[in-house]
C-alpha positions in Angstrom: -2.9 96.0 50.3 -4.9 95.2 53.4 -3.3 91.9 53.4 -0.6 93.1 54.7 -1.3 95.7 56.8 -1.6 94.7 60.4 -4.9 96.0 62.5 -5.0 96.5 66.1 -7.7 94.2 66.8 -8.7 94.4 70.5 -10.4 92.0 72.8 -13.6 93.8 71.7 -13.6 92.4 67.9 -13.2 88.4 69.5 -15.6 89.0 71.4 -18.0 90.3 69.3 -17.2 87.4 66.6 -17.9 84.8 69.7 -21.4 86.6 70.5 -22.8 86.0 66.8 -21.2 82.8 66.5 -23.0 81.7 69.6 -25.9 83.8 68.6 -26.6 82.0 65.4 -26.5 78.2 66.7 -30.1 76.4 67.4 -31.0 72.8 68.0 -31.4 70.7 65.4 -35.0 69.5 64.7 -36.9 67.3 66.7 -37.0 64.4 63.8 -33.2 64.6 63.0 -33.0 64.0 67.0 -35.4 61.0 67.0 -33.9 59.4 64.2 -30.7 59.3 65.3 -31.8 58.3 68.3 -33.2 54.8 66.9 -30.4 54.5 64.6 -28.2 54.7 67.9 -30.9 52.1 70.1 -30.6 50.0 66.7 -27.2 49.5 66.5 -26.6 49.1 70.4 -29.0 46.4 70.5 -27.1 44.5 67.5 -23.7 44.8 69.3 -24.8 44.0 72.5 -26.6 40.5 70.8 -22.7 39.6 69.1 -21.5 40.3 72.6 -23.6 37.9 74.0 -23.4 35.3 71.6 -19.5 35.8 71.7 -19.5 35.8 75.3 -21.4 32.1 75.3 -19.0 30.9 73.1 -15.7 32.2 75.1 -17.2 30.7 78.2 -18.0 27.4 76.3 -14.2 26.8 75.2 -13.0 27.7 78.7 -15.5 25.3 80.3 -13.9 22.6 78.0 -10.4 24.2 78.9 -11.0 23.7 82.9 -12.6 20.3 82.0 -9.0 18.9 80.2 -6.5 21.1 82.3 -6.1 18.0 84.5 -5.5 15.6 82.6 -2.8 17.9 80.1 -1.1 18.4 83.8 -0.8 14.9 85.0 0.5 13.7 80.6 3.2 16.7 81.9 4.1 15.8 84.9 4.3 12.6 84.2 6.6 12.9 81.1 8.8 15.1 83.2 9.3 12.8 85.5 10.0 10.2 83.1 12.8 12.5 81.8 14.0 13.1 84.6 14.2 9.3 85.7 15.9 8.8 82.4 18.7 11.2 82.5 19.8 10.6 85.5 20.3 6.9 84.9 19.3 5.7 88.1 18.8 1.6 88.6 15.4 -0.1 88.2 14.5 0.0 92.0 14.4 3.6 92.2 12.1 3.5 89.2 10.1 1.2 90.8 9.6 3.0 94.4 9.0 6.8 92.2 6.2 4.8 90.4 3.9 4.7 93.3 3.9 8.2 93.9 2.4 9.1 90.5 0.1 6.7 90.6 -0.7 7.9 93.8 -1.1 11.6 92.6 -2.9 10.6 89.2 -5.9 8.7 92.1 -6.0 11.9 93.9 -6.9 14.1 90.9 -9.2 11.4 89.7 -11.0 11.1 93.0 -11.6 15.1 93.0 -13.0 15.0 89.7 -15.3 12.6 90.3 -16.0 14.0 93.5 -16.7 17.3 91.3 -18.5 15.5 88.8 -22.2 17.2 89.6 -20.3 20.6 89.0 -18.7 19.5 86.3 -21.9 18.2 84.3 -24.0 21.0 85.2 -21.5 23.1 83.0 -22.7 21.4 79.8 -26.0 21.8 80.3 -27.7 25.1 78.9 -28.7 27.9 81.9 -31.0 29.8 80.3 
């Protein structure tokens, strides 16, 4: 019947129930420390090795990304213009004064490329 009969508990009985709680804990053991301790150093080292190995690889495809980027730009541009040039039907002298321009503009990037070129092959060669 002392299930269900309610007791005034105080402040007095939590505290007393913290104080041997508190009382009782100790430190583990030095070996359980140490060991976990490697296992920890073990497994950091391991993750940090994928990291870097996936890191190399990420950089690798964006070096190849920045490398192509110009040339997928100018194949847009150029194909927008084309469609553009197309729908609106002009004649074939206005087709042949726009073609310059491109031409002009596909130069200029190819000129800053190769003017970039030193960068550009020092990014496929290993920096160890």
């Amino acid at each position: 019947m002392g299930l269900f009969h309610r007791e005034s508990r105080g402040p007095a009985w939590k505290q007393g129930w913290t104080e041997r709680t508190l009382g009782s804990l100790s430190a583990p053991p030095l070996p359980l420390l140490a060991i976990f301790g490697i296992i920890i150093l073990l497994m950091t080292v391991s993750s940090y090795i994928k990291y870097r190995l996936q890191m190399q690889y990420t950089m690798l495809n964006l070096k190849l990304f920045l490398l192509i980027l110009p040339l997928v730009v100018i194949f847009a541009a150029q194909l927008v213009w084309s469609f553009r040039l197309g729908f609106t039907r002009r004649g074939v002298d206005d087709m042949a004064s726009n073609v310059p321009w491109s031409m002009v503009a596909l130069v200029i990037v190819l000129l800053v490329l190769v003017s970039y070129q030193s960068q550009i092959q020092s990014m496929w060669t290993p920096s160890f």
